[in-house]
N, C-alpha and C positions, 0 to 999 in steps of 0.2 A: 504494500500500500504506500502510497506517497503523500507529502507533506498536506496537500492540498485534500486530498480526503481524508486522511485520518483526520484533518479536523474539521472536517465535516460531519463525520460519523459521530465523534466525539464531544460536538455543540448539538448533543442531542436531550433526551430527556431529563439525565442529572442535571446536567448545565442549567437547564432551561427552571429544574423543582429549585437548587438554591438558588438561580439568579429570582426567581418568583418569591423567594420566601427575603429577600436582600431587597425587594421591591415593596414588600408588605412592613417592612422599618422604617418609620415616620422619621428619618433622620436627617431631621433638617440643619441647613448652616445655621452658626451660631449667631450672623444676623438675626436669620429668622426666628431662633430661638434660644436667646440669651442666660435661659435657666437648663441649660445642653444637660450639663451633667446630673443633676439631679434627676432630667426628664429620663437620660439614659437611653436615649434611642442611637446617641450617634456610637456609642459603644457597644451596642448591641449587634450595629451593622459590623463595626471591628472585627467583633467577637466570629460575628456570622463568616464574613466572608475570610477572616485568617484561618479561619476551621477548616474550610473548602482548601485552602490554600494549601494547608501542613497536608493533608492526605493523598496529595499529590503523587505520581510514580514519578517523582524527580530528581535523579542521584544528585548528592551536594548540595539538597536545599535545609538551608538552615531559615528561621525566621521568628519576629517578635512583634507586639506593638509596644512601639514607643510611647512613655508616656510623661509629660512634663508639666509641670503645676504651673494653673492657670490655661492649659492649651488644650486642645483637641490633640487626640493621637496621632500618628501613624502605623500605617502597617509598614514593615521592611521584611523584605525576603532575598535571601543572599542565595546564590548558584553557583558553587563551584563551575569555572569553566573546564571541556569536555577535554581528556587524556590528548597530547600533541598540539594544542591549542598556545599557544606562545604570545596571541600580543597585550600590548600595553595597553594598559587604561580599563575602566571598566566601561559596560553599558547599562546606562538606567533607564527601567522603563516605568513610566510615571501614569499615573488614574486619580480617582477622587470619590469618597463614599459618600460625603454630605451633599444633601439637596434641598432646592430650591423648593415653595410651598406649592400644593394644588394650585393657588389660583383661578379660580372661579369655578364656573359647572363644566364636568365632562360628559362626551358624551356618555345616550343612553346605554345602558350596560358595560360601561366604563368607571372606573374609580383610580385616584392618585395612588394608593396603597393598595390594590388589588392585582396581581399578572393576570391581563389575559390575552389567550394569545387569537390573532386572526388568519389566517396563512399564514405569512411570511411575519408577520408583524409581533412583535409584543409589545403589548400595553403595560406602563405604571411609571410613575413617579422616580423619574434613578435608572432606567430601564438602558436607553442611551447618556445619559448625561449625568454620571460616568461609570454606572455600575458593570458593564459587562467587561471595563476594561481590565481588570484582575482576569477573569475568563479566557480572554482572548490573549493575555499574555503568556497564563501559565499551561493553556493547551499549544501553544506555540513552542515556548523550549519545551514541551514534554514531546511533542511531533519530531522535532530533531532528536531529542535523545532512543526515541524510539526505531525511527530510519537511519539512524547511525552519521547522524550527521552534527558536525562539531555546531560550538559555540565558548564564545568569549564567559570570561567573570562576569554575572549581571547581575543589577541589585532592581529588585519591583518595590516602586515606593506610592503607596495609597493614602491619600492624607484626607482630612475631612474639615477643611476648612474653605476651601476653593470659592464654595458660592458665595464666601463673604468677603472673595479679596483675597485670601491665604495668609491672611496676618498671622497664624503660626508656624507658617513654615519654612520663615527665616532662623526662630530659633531651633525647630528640628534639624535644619543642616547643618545651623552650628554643631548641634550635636550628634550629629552622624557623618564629620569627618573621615574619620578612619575609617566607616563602612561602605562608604563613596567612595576613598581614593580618589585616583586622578582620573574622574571621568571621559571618554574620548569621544562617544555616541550617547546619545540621549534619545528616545523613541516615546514621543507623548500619544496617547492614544482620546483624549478629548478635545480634538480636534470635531472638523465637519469636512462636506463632501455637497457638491452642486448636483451632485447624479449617484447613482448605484451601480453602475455600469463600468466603474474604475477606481485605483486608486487614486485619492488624493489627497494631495499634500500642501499644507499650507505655509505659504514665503511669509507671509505678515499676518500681524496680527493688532486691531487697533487698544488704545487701552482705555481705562475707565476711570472715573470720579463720579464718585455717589456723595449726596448729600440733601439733605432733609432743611429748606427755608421753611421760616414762620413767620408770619405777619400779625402782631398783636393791634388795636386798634382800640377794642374794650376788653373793661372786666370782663364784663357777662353780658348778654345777647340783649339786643334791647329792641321793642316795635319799630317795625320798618317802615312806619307810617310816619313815627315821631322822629326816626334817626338819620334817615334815609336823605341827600339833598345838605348835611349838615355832619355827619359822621363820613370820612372818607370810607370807602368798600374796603375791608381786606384782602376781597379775590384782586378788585381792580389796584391794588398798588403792586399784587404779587406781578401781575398782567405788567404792569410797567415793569418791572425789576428783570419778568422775561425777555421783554424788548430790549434792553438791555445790553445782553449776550447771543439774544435771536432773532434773525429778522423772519417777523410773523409770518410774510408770505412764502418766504423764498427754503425756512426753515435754515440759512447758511446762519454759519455763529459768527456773529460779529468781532470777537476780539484775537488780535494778533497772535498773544501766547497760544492759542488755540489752533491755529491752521499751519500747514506744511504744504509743500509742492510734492506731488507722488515724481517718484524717479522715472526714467525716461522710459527703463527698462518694464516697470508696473505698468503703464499706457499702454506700451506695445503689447503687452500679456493680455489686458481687458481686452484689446479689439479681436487678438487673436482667438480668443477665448469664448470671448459674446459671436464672432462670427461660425466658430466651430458647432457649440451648442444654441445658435439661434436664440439671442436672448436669455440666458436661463434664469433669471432673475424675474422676470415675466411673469415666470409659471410657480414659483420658489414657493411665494406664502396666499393662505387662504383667504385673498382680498372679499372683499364684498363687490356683486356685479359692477360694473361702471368705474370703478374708484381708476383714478389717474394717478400711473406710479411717477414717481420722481426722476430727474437724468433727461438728459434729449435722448440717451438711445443705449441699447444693451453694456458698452463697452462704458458709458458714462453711469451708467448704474451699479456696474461692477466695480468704477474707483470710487464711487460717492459710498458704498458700502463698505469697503477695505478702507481710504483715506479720507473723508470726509470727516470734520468734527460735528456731532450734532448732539442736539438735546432731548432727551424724552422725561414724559413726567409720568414716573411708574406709581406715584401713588398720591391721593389726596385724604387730608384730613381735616379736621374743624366740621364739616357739613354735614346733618343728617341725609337718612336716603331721602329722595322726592318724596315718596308716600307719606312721612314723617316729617314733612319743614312746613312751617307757618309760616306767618311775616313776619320774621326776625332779622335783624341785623346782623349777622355773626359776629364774633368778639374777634375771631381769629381764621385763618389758612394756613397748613402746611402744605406743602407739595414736596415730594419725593423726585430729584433729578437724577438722572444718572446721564451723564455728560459724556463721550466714547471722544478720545482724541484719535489721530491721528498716530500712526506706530513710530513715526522719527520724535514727537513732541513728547517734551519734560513732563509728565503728567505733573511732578508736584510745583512747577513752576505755573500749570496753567491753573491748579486746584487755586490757587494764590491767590493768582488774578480774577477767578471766579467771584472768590471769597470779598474780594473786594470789588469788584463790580456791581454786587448783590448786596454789599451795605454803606458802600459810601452815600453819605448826602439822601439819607432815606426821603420817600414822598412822601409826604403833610407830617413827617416828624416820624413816622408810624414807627411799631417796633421790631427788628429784625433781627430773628434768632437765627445762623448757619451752623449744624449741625454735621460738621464731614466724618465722614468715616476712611477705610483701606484705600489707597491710591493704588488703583493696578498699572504698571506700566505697560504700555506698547513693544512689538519687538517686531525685529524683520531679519528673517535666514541669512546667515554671510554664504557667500560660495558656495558650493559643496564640493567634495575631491571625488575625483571623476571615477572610484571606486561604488561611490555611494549613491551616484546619478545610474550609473550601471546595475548599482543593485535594486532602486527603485523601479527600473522598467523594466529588470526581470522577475522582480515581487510583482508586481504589477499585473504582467500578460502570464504572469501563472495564475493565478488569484482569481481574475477577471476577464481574462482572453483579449487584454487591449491596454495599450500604454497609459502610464497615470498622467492627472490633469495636477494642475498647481494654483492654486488661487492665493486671493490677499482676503484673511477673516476678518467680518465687522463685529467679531469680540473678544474677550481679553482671556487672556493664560498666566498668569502673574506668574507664574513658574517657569515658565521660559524666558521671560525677562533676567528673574533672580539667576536659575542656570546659566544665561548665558556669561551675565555678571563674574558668578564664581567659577568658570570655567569657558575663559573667552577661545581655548583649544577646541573643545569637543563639536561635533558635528552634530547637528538639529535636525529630528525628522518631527513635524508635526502632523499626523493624521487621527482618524475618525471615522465613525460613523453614521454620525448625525446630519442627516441627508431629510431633500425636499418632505414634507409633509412632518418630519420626526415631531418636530414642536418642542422643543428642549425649552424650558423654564414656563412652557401654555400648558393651557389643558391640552389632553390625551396623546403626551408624552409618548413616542413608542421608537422600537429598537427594529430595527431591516435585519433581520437574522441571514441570510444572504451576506448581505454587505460586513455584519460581525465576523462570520466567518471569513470572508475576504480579506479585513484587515488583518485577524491572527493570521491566518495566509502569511499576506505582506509582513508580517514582524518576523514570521520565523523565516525566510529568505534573505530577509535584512541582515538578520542575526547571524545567519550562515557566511553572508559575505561577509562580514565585519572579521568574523575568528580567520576566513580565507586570506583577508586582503594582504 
């Protein structure tokens, strides 16, 4: 049997009970849920998927979770590299257990913490974003070890903090020096994909600043008949503060720390890219009839996605639901931003300039809280050595029967930034399987088990070349 089916065969029903039973652990980031440890679901997942992990048929696996006060764990799982195996450095392959909340209704006979699966598809909360990436890594070195085929030293690191930024996993590498060594390959597996049809690989990736404004105005909510025309609006000063950093119509962000020029070579990728796949960007998300996407044309929708700054407001607060509001005046608005820079730009230079953009010289005096949180940075692939572009298009048309694609991601990997920081040597592969329809952080959330299998494919090929090169 070969590489390519055994793990196929083998992403079959165990896979699929614990990845199902890893889906039904409400383990949200610590964002989402700031009482983690007590709640105990994001250790639960730990627990879950390290279990999977040890019982592995994987000569030279050793492995633990880390665990350091005040932080969310890690999993680490060490592999002896295979008998005649000689090179330097290690290879880390990296996933993420924590997740992002439901977020609204799914559909019918659908649930966030539920697996279920539709042909190809499984459904739940974590399913692609990033739970199968432990799966698909540790059925990949077990594929090689079973068809007799080498690999390098590799370390699997699962961390559970990711959807909040990763703000713990700067100190875990502190402290997993010595079990990193001198990294040379890094192989991310939460990454995405524009099709199922290939692999791919992502060159950039844009990065983020989250942060929570508030607009105080009153104590307490007062008739809208008596306040109204004499009380400024708190929605309408947040409104101004938006314009600000946005222009309403165009959605571009106004402020310089914020924007970049995409390189010569990103352009030339978009057109070649939107001309191969016919716009894919088009088809990508679950618009509503009519709606008019953004960009003159497929190759400008794919840089305004990968390099574009923009603004989204992922959450509101102070307001009841319509069913529930009187004629009151509100006291107050928060609005939730999450702001994506551009992959060459200083996220903490531009969080700065937000910060200040968004309280200098408040309207009618009003009062404004900015509340920031994790700064994820942007990152863009250096080169790759022509070892590793060689072994991408042979993972590739083994995997999938056709060369991989390469795009620029419009979201952030704070661990590839940090990686490349502390190991500006090693070589970056970023891929994934969160492809058209997946909905990674929406409701009904689902995994292309196809495409899973494809990437373990692609990792254990990779891995092969890497101990060959």
């Amino acid at each position: 049997m070969d590489i390519a089916s055994d793990i196929a065969v083998r992403f079959g029903p165990e896979v699929l009970a614990s990845l199902g039973d890893y889906i039904a652990i409400p383990a949200l980031s610590p964002h989402f849920d700031s009482d983690w440890k007590r709640t105990g679901a994001i250790d639960m997942a730990a627990q879950h998927l390290f279990a999977w992990a040890m019982g592995r048929d994987i000569q030279g696996l050793r492995g633990s979770i880390r665990e350091i006060d005040g932080h969310t764990p890690v999993i680490v799982l060490e592999i002896d590299g295979t008998d005649g195996v000689d090179q330097p450095g290690s290879v880390l392959l990296y996933g993420h257990l924590d997740k992002q909340p439901p977020l609204g209704d799914w559909s019918e006979g659908l649930s966030p913490f539920q697996a279920v699966r539709r042909d190809d598809l499984l459904y739940g909360r974590g399913s692609v974003d990033d739970g199968y990436a432990l799966y698909a890594a540790l059925l990949a070195i077990e594929a090689l070890q079973r068809n007799g085929q080498p690999h390098g030293r590799l370390v699997v690191l699962i961390e559970a903090s990711e959807e909040s930024g990763s703000p713990d996993l700067r100190a875990h590498l502190d402290a997993l020096g010595d079990v990193l060594g001198d990294v040379s390959l890094v192989l991310c597996l939460d990454s995405g994909a524009l099709s199922y049809d290939r692999l791919w690989i992502t060159n950039s990736l844009r990065g983020n600043i989250s942060m929570s404004v508030r607009v105080d105005v009153l104590t307490q909510g007062v008739h809208s008949g008596e306040a109204s025309g004499v009380v400024p609006s708190s929605f309408r000063v947040i409104r101004q503060l938006l314009d600000r950093i946005e222009d309403a119509v165009t959605g571009d962000v106004l402020l310089p720390e914020l924007n970049a020029q995409p390189p010569d070579h990103h352009l030339i990728a978009a057109l070649a890219l939107s001309t191969a796949l016919d716009d894919p960007l088009s088809r990508h998300f679950p618009t509503v009839e009519g709606l008019e996407l953004l960009g003159r044309d497929g190759a400008d929708r794919l840089i305004r996605q990968s390099w574009a700054p923009t603004v989204s407001i992922t959450g509101f607060d102070g307001a009841p639901a319509p069913k529930d509001a009187g004629n009151v005046l509100r006291a107050s608005t928060t609005v939730k931003l999450s702001v994506r820079t551009p992959p060459s730009v200083d996220a903490h230079v531009a969080q700065a300039a937000l910060i200040e953009a968004l309280t200098v010289n408040p309207p009618y005096g009003a009062r404004i809280t900015v509340d920031p949180e994790a700064v994820a940075q942007g990152w863009m692939a250096a080169p790759r050595s022509e070892w590793l572009n060689d072994a991408m298009v042979e993972a590739s048309r083994a995997a999938f029967g056709q060369d991989p694609g390469f795009l620029g991601e419009g979201g952030s990997i704070p661990f590839l930034a940090e990686l490349g920081h502390r190991f500006p040597q090693a070589e970056m592969v970023a891929t994934g399987a969160s492809g058209p329809g997946s909905n990674a952080h929406g409701p009904d959330e689902s995994l292309h088990l196809p495409t899973a299998i494809g990437v373990s494919t692609s990792v254990a090929y990779i891995l092969r070349a890497h101990a060959l090169r």
